[in-house]
Phi, psi and omega in degrees: 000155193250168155249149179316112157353295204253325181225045149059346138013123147286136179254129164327146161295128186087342149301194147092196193185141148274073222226100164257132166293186183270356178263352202070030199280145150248167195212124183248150155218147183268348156212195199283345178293310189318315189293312181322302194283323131008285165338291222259024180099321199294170181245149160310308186265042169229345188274069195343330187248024193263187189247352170295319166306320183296300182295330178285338168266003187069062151233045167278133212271145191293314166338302153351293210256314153318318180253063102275342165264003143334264176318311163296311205277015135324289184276342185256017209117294203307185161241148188285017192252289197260354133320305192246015188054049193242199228236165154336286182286340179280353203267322190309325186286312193303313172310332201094341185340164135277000000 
């Protein structure tokens, strides 16, 4: 799954817009607002309702911030154990674990 350009969304499979540019940049959004504010100029992190705005004022919700660290120790290796420092049962609890 890809994530949104402009306000860091996951996007479903089969949704969404696909839009490259004339240099080959490509830029997915998941809906016409996202595209829109593209359109018009806008910055992600001046936009309340993005999630690059969310991580700079720190109200990034902790579920959010769990699966993005998910996701790093996913892509670099690590185990989500030696990511986020946590203790055996809490990492088990992150994993779905019992």
């Amino acid at each position: 799954m890809s994530k949104c350009s402009f306000c860091g969304n996951e996007i479903e499979k089969g949704t969404g817009m696909i839009f490259v540019q004339k240099i080959g940049k490509v830029l997915h959004f998941c809906s016409s607002k996202c595209e829109n504010n593209v359109e018009l100029g806008r910055k992600p992190k001046n936009t309340r309702w993005t999630q690059e705005f969310k991580k700079q004022k720190g109200k990034l919700s902790a579920d959010a911030e769990r699966e993005a660290l998910q996701r790093e120790a996913e892509g670099s290796g690590e185990t989500i154990k030696q990511k986020a420092g946590l203790s055996g049962a809490a990492a088990k609890k992150l994993k779905g674990g019992a």
